[in-house]
GUKEDREN-180065 format. One line per 4 residues: for each residue z, y, x of C-alpha. Coordinates in Angstrom, 2 decimals. Example, Ala and Ser with C-alpha at 12.3 -4.5 7.8 and 13.67 -1.06 7.14 Angstrom:
% residues 2
7.80/-4.50/12.30 | 7.14/-1.06/13.67
***
This chain:
% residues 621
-17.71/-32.07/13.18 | -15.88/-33.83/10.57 | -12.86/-35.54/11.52 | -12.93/-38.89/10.04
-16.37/-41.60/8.74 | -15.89/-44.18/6.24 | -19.25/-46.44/6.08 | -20.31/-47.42/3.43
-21.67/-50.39/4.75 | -21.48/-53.58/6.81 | -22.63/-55.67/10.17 | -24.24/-54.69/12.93
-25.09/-51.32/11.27 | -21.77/-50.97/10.77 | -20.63/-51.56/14.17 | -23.39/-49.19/15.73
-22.27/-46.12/13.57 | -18.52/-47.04/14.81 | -19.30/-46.63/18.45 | -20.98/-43.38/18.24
-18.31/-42.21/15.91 | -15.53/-43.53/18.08 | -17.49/-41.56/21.04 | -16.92/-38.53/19.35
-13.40/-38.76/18.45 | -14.11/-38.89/14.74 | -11.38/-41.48/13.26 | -13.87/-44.61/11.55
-12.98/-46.43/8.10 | -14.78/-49.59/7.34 | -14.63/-51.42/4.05 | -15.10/-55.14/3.27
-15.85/-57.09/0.84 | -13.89/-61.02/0.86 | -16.52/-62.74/2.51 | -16.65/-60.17/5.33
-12.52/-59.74/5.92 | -13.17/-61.12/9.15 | -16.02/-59.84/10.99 | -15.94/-57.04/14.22
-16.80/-54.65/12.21 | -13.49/-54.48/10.25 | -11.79/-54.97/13.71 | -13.55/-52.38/15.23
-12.50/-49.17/12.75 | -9.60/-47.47/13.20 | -8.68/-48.17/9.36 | -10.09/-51.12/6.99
-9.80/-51.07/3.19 | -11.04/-54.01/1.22 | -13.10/-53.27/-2.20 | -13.44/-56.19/-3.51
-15.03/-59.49/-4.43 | -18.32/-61.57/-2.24 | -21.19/-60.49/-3.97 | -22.61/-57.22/-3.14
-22.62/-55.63/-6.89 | -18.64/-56.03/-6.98 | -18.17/-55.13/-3.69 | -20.93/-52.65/-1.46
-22.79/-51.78/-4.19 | -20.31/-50.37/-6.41 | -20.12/-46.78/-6.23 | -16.54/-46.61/-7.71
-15.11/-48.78/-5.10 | -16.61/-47.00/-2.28 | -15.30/-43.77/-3.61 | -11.77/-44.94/-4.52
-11.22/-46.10/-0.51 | -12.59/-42.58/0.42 | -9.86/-41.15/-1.60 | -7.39/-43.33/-0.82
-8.11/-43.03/3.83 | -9.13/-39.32/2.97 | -12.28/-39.84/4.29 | -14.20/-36.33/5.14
-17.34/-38.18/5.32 | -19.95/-41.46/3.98 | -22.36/-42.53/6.18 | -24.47/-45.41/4.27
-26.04/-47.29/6.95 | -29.40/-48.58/5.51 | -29.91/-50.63/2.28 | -26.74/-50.98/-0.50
-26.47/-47.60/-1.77 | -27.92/-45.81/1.63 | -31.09/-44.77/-1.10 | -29.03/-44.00/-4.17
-29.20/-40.18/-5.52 | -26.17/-40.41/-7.98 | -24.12/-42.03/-5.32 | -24.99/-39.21/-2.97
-24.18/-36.47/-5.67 | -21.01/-38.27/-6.64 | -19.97/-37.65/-3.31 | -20.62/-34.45/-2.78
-19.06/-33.80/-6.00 | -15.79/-35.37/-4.44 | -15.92/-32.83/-1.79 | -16.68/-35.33/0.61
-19.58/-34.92/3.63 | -22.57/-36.98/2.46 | -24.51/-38.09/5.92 | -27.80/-39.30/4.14
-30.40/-37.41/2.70 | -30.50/-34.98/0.15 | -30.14/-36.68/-3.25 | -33.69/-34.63/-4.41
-35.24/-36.25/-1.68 | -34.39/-39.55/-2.22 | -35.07/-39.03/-5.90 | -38.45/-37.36/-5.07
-39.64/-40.62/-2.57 | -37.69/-43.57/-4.24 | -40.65/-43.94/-6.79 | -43.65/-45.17/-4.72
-46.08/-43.46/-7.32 | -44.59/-40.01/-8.12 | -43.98/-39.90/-3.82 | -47.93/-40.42/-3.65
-49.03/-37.98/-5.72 | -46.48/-35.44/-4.29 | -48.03/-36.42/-0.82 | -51.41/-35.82/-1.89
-50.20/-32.25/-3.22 | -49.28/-31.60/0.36 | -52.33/-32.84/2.01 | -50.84/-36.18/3.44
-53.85/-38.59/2.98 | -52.40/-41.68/0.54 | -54.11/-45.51/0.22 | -56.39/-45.89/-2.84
-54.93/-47.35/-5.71 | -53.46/-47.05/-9.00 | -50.59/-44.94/-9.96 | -50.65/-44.75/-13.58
-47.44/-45.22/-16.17 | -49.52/-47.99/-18.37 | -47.69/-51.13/-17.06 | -49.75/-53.29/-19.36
-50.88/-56.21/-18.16 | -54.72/-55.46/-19.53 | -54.60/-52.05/-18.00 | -53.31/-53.63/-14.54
-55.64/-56.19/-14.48 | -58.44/-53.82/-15.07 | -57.57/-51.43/-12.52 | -57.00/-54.17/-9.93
-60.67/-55.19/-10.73 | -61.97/-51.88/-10.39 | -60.21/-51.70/-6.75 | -61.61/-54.84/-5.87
-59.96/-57.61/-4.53 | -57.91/-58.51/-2.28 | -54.83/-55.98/-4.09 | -51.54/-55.37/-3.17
-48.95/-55.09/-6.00 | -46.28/-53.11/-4.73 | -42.66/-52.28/-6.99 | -42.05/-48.51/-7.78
-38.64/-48.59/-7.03 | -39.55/-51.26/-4.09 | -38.76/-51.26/-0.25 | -37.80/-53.62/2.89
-40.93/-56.23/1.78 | -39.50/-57.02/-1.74 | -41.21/-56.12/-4.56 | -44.46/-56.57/-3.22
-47.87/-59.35/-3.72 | -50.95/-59.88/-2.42 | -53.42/-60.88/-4.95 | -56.99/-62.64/-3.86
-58.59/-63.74/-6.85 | -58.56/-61.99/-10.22 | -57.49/-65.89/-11.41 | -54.18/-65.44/-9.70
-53.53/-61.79/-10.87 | -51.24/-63.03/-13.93 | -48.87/-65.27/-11.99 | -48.31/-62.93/-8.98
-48.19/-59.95/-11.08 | -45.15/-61.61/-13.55 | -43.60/-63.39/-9.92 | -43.40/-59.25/-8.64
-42.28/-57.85/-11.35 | -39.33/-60.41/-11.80 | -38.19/-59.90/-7.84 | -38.71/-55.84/-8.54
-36.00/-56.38/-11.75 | -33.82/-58.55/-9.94 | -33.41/-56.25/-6.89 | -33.74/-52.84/-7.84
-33.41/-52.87/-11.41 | -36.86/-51.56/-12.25 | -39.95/-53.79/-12.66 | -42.59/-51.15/-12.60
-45.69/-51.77/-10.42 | -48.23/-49.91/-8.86 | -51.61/-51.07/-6.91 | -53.56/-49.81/-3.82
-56.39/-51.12/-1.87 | -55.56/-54.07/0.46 | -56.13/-53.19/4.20 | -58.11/-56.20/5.95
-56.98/-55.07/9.59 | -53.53/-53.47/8.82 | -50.87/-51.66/11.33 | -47.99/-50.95/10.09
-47.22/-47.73/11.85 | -44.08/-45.45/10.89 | -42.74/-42.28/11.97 | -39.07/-41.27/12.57
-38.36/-37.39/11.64 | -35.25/-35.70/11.71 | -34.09/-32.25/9.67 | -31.56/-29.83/9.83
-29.88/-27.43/7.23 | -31.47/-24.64/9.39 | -35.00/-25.14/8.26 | -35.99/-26.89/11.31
-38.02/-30.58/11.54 | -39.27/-32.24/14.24 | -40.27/-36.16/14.58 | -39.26/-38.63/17.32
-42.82/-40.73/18.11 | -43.92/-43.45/16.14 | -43.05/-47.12/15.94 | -45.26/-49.78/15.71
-44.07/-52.90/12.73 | -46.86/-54.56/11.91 | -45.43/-58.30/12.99 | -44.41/-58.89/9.63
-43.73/-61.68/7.41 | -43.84/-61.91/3.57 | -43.85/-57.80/4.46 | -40.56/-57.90/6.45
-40.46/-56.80/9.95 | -39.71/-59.68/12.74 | -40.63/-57.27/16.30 | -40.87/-53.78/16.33
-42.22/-51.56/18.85 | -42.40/-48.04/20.21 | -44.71/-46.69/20.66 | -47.83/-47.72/19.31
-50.04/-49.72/21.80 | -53.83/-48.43/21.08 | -52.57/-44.89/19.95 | -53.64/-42.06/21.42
-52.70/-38.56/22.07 | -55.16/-36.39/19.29 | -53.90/-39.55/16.89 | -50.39/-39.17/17.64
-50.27/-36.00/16.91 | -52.09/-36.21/13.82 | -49.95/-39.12/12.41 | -46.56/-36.93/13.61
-47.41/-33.73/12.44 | -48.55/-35.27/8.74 | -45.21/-37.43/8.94 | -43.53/-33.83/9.41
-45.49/-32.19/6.84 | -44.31/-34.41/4.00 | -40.93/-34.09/5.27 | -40.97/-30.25/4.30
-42.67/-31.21/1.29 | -39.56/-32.41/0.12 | -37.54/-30.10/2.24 | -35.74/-33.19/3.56
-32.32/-33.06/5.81 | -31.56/-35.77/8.15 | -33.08/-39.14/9.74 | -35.81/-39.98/8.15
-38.95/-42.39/8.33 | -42.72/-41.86/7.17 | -44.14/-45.00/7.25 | -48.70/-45.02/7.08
-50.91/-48.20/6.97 | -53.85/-48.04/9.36 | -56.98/-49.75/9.32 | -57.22/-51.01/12.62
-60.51/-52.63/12.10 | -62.10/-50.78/14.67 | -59.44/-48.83/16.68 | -56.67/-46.57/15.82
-58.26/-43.85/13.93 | -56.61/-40.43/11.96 | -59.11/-40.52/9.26 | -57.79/-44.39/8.80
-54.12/-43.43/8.81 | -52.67/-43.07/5.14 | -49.08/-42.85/3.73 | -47.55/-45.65/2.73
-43.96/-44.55/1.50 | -41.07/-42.54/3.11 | -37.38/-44.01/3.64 | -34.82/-41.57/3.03
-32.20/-42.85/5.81 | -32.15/-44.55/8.88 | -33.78/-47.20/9.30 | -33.31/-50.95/11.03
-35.64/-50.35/13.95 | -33.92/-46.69/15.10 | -32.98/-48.23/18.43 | -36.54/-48.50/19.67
-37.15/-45.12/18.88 | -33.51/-44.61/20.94 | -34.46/-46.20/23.86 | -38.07/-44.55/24.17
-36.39/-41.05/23.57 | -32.79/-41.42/25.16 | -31.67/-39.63/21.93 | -28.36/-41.56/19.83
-30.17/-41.18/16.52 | -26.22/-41.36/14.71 | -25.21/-38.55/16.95 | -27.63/-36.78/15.57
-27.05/-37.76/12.10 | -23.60/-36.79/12.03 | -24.52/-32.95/13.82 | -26.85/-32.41/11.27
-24.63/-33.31/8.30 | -21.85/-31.28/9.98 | -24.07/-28.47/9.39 | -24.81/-28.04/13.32
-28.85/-27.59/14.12 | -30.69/-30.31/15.51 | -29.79/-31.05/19.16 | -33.19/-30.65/20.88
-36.76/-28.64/19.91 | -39.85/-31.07/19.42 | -40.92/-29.53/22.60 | -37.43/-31.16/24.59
-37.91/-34.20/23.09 | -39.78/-36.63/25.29 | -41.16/-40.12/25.33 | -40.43/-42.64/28.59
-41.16/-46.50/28.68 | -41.77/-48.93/26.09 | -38.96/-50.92/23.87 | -39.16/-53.50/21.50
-36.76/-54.60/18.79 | -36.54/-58.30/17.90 | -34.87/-59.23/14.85 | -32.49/-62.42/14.83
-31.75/-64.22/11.70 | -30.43/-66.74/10.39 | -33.14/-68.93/9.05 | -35.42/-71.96/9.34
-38.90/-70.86/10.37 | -39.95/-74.13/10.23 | -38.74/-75.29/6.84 | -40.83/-71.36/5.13
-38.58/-69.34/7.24 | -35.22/-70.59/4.32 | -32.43/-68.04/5.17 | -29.58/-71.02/7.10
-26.10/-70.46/6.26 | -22.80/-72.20/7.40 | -20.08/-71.30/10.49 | -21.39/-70.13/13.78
-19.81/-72.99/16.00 | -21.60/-71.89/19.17 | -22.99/-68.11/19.72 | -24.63/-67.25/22.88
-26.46/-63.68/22.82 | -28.06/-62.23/25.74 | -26.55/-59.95/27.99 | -29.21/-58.78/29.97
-30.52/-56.29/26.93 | -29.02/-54.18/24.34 | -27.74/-56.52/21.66 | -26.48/-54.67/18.23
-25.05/-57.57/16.20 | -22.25/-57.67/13.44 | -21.43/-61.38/14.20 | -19.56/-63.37/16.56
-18.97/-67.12/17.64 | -17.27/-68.43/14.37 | -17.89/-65.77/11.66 | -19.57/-67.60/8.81
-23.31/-66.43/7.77 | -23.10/-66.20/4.20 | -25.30/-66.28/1.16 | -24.20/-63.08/-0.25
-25.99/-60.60/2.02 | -29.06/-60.31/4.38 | -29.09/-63.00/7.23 | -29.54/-61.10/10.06
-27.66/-62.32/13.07 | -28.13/-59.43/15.98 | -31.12/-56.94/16.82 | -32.47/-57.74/20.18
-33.59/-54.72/21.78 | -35.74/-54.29/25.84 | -36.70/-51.34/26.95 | -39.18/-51.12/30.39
-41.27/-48.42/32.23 | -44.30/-50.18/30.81 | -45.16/-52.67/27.53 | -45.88/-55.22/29.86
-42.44/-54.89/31.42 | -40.44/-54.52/28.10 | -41.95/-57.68/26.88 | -40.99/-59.70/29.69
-37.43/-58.46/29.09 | -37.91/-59.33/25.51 | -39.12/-63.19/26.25 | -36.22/-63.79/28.83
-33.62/-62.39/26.73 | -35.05/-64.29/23.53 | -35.33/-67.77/24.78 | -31.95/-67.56/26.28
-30.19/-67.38/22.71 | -28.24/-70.03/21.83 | -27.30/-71.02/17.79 | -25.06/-73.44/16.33
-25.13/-75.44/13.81 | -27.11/-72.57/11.67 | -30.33/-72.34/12.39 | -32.30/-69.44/13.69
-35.45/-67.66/14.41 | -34.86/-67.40/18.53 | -37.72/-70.03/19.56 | -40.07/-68.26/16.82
-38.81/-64.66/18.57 | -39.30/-66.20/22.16 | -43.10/-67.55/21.05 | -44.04/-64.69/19.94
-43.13/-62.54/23.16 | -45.10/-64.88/25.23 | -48.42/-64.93/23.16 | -51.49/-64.37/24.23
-53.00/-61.86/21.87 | -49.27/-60.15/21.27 | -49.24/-59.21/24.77 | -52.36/-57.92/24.47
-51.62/-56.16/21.56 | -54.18/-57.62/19.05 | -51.94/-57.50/16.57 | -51.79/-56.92/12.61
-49.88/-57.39/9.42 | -51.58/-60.87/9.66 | -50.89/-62.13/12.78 | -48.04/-64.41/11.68
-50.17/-66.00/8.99 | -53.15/-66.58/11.62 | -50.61/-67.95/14.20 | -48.06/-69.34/12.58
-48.49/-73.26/13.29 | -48.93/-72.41/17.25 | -45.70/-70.03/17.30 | -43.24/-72.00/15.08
-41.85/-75.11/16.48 | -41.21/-77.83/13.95 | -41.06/-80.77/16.62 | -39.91/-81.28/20.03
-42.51/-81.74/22.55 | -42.58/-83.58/25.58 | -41.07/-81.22/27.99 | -37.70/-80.85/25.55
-38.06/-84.89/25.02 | -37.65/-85.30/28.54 | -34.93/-82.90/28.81 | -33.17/-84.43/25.79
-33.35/-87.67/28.10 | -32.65/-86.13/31.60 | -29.28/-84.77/29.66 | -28.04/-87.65/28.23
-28.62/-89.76/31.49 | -26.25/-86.84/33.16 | -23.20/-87.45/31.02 | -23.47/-91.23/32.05
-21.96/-89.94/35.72 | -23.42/-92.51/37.85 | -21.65/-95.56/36.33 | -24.35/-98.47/36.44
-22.89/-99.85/33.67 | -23.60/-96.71/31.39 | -27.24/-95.70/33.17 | -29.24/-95.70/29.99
-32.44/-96.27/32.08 | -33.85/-99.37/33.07 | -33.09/-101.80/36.21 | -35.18/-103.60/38.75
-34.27/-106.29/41.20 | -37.81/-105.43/42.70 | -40.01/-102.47/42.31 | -39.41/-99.04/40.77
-36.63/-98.30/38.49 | -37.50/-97.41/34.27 | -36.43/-94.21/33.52 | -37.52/-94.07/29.83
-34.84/-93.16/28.08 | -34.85/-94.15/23.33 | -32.97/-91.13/21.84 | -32.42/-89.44/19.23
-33.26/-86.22/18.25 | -32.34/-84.14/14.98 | -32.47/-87.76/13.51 | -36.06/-89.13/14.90
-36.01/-91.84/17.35 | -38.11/-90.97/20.85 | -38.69/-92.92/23.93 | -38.04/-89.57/26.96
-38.21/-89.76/30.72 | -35.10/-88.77/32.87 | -36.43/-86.48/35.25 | -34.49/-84.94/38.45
-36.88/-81.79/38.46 | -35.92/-80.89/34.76 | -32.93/-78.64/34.06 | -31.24/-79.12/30.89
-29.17/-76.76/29.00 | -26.87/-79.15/26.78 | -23.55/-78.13/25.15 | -20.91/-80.78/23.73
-19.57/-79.72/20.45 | -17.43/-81.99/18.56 | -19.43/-85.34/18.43 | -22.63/-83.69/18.52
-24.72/-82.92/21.95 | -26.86/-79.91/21.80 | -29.62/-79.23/23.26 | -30.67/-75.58/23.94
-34.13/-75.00/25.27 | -36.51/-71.66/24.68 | -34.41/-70.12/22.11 | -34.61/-73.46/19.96
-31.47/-75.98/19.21 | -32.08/-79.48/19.06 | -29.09/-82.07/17.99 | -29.56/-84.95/20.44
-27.70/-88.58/21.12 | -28.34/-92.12/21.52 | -29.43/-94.55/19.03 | -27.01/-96.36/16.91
-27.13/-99.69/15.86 | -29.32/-101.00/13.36 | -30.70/-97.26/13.13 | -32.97/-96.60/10.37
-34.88/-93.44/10.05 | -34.55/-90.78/6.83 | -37.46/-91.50/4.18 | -36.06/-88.94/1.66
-38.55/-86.81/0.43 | -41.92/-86.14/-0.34 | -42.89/-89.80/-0.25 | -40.75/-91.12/-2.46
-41.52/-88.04/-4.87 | -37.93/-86.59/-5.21 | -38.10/-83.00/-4.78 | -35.04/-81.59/-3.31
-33.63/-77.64/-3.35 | -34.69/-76.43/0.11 | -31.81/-73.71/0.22 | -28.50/-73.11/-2.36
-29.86/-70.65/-5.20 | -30.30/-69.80/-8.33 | -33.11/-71.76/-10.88 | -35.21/-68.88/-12.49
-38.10/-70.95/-13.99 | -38.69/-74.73/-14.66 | -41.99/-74.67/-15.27 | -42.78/-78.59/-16.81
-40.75/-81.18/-18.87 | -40.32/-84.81/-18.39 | -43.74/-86.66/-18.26 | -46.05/-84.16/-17.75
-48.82/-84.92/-15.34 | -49.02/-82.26/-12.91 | -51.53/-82.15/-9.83 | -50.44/-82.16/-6.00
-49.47/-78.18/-5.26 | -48.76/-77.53/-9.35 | -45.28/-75.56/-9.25 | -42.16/-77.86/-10.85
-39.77/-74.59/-10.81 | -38.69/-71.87/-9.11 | -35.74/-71.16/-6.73 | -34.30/-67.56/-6.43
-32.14/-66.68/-3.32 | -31.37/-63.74/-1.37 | -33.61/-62.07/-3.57 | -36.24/-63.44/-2.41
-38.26/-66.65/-5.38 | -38.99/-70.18/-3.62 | -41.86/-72.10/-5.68 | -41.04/-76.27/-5.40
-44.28/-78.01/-6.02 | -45.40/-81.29/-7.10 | -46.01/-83.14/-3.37 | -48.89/-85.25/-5.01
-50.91/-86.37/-8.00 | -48.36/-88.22/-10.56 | -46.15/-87.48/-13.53 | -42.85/-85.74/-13.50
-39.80/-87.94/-13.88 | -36.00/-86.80/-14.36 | -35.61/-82.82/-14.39 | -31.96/-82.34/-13.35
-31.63/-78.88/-13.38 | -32.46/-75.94/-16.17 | -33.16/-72.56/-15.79 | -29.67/-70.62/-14.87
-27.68/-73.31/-12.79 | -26.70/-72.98/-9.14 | -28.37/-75.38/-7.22 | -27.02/-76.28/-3.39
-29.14/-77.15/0.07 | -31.20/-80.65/-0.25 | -29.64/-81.30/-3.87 | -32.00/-83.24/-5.94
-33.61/-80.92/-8.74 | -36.77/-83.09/-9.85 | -39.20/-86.18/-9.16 | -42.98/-86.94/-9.99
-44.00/-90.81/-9.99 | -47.06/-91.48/-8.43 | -49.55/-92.48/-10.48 | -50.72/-96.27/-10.14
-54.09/-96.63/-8.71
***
């Protein structure tokens, strides 16, 4: 076993590869970039070296300045976490070429699966069964279009180089093929440097199911069950699962044994992840199972897998790159229970699901699961990198059982003042058809007004009320509720909450989870945060936006596109210019009929939150 780990990463991830590490004696290095100097994770190593500036390309994406704090701790070993450069083959070879321990996969493995086309075909030479579509090197856009008409539509555009849901578009109507084809390819450049595209055949009823498979430098590879992602959005996973409800035993095995088939096809060493797409139309099927891609590390879900198996998937990661054989024979290793992973970020579901960023002033995780997080009460959440917050993962004897662990533990989460996905997370666990497992790649576009929570409703009015009638502490002269000389006493309550006035009752029966912080009252209720207080004087309600036709940034980015100039007529829904953060493009459209007024921005400047980047006057009837 080697005796000391730098990772090559951040976070939770981070954190999680520390403990295991730690467990084993093996002495941990962390490195940071400025924005991250104070999180656990740099607390937690034994050793901390910074490399370098905020933004991931100077800092955890520069090869150089991972290598040069390897040399300088005398690190015997990289582990890479997952995304930064946990995929990169000439950052794996450089460090073998140091002499240091690489604990990732084989750089002719990742090079072999890191293109989604040439990883096809080499799974159709092994007899893995691969989606329909186009794989061909003409990138034109004639040759595109045509093969996209002779799949038939609805197509999925999909980056080469792509992975973790960027890179990707689904296209309806041959009309819209143009704009979503140039929107992918621009997201596929801007994130992995390579704006190649391929197509395949657009499942109606998809499951996202994947496979985790682990390798040794003995020749032996065995996989660890399958986990069930398909509660996606914009292809990013929100609630993992293991296993797969609906699955059984001859299509298990079938979907394991091909997941370990194309593992030896590319005579792979390590953790490992075959992810298939599943028509789920009519059942789990294997002659509707087909590859999809293969990650080449470990992935963000592993603790599901961990909790189903009672294996620590790091351990493992770090015998096998030590040169040791795997620690158990796919006949030892077992399946009990269910588990699901819920993923908590730090965004406005909402508002389009906008990533939220700003200083964690209150942070209340739950204690009653396993909770990987990188943050605590007062780190800052950043723009610079992914806005996860934690990983909330439940394990139970049954799915039933695991899910009611799940809901508890979700609507107990409290954030402050960033915003966050909890009551979205907490929904979700409590559904109808989730708990029943009808589930799909869909299933957040088909219930996404019931599950996301844009205004309170009477129960958390009345609890807004019954708290702010608490703090009065039984001084008459401060009751906000009514008085009567005769007859029953008013026990409305006008308040404010996150700036809309509301007439609430006080009521005795309702408990009421409200925090103090600073001059602002809290209220915490089902994993949501609402701000909550008393009316001032002469109050006068926000009328900022869409009415008034000044379109305002909905998140601090970068402009990619301004699509119109001062007094064009545009149509309600007609896109005014385009918004890049985190990766990820943000369309601002015209909010009605009219003609656009002042353009104050260009393509290239910064924008911030709510600044004002364009109008359209209405037109006059």
């Amino acid at each position: 076993m080697m005796e000391s780990l730098l990772i090559a990463n951040r976070g939770e991830i981070a954190c999680r590869i520390i403990r295991t590490a730690k467990r084993l004696g093996i002495r941990t290095i962390a490195v940071y970039s400025e924005a991250d100097a104070g999180l656990p994770f740099v607390r937690a190593a034994d050793e901390a070296i910074a490399i370098g500036p905020s933004p991931a390309r100077e800092s955890y994406l520069s090869p150089d300045r991972i290598l040069e704090a390897a040399r300088k701790t005398g690190a015997a070993a990289i582990h890479p976490g997952y995304g930064f450069l946990s995929e990169n083959a000439e950052f794996a070879e450089a460090v073998e070429r140091a002499g240091i321990v690489w604990v990732g996969a084989p750089p002719a493995a990742i090079r072999a699966m890191g293109l989604k086309d040439a990883a096809k075909q080499l799974m159709q030479s092994a007899g893995v069964p691969v989606t329909p579509g186009y794989l061909g090197p003409d990138q034109s856009e004639a040759r595109l279009a045509a093969e996209a008409d002779a799949i038939g539509y609805p197509v999925l555009i999909k980056a080469i180089a792509g992975g973790g849901g960027k890179g990707m578009r689904r296209v309806d109507r041959r009309e819209d093929f143009t704009e979503l084809l140039g929107s992918c390819r621009r997201e596929a450049s801007a994130s992995f440097g390579d704006d190649r595209v391929l197509m395949e055949r657009y499942i109606g009823n998809p499951r996202h199911i994947e496979v985790q498979i682990f390798a040794d430098k003995l020749g032996n590879c065995v996989h660890l069950f399958e986990r069930d992602c398909s509660l996606q959005r914009r292809h990013q996973k929100v609630i993992e699962e293991a296993p797969a409800p609906g699955l059984d035993a001859p299509t298990r095995a079938a979907i394991c044994d091909a997941a370990v088939t194309a593992a030896k096809a590319v005579n792979y060493l390590g953790a490992g992840t075959i992810e298939f797409i599943a028509d789920a139309s009519s059942g789990l099927h294997p002659d509707r199972i087909w590859f999809m891609e293969m990650n080449t590390r470990l992935q963000v879900e592993h603790p599901v897998t961990e909790a189903i198996s009672g294996e620590d998937l790091v351990l493992w990661q770090l015998k096998v790159a030590s040169g040791e054989p795997l620690p158990k024979s796919q006949d030892e290793i077992t399946m009990t229970g269910w588990a699901f992973e819920a993923r908590l970020y730090a965004e406005n579901p909402a508002a389009g699901y906008l990533p939220s960023t700003g200083r964690l002033e209150h942070l209340k995780l739950p204690e009653t699961v396993r909770v990987d997080s990188g943050v605590e009460q007062g780190n800052e959440i950043t723009a610079f990198y992914d806005p996860m917050i934690a990983k909330i993962i439940a394990h139970g004897p049954t799915r039933e059982a695991a899910l009611s662990k799940l809901a508890a533990a979700c609507a107990g989460i409290e954030v402050w003042p960033v915003r966050s996905n909890a009551g979205l997370l907490a929904r979700i666990a409590v559904d109808p058809d989730f708990r029943a497992a009808r589930i799909d790649t869909g299933f957040l576009d088909r219930h996404g007004e019931s599950l996301v929570t844009s205004e309170p409703d009477k129960t958390v009015i009345d609890r807004a009320a019954t708290a702010l009638s608490k703090d009065t502490d039984g001084d008459p002269w401060s009751e906000l509720t009514g008085f009567r000389i005769a007859g029953a006493s008013d026990s409305r309550v006008r308040l404010r909450i996150d700036g809309h006035l509301h007439w609430g009752r006080a009521r005795p029966d309702l408990e009421a989870n409200a925090v103090e912080m600073d001059e602002t009252t809290v209220l915490f209720d089902a994993g949501n945060a609402w701000s909550i207080g008393l009316p001032r004087a002469s109050e006068i309600e926000a009328n900022h936006g869409v009415g008034d036709g000044v379109i305002l940034s909905p998140m601090p980015g970068l402009v990619i596109s301004v699509d119109v100039a001062e007094g064009d007529p545009v149509a309600k829904g007609d896109r005014l210019l385009t918004v890049e953060a985190m990766k990820m493009e943000h369309s601002l459209r015209a909010p009605f009929d009219g003609i656009v007024g002042k353009l104050q921005v260009s393509p290239g400047v910064r924008v911030s939150e709510n600044q004002p980047v364009a109008s359209v006057i209405k037109e006059q009837d």
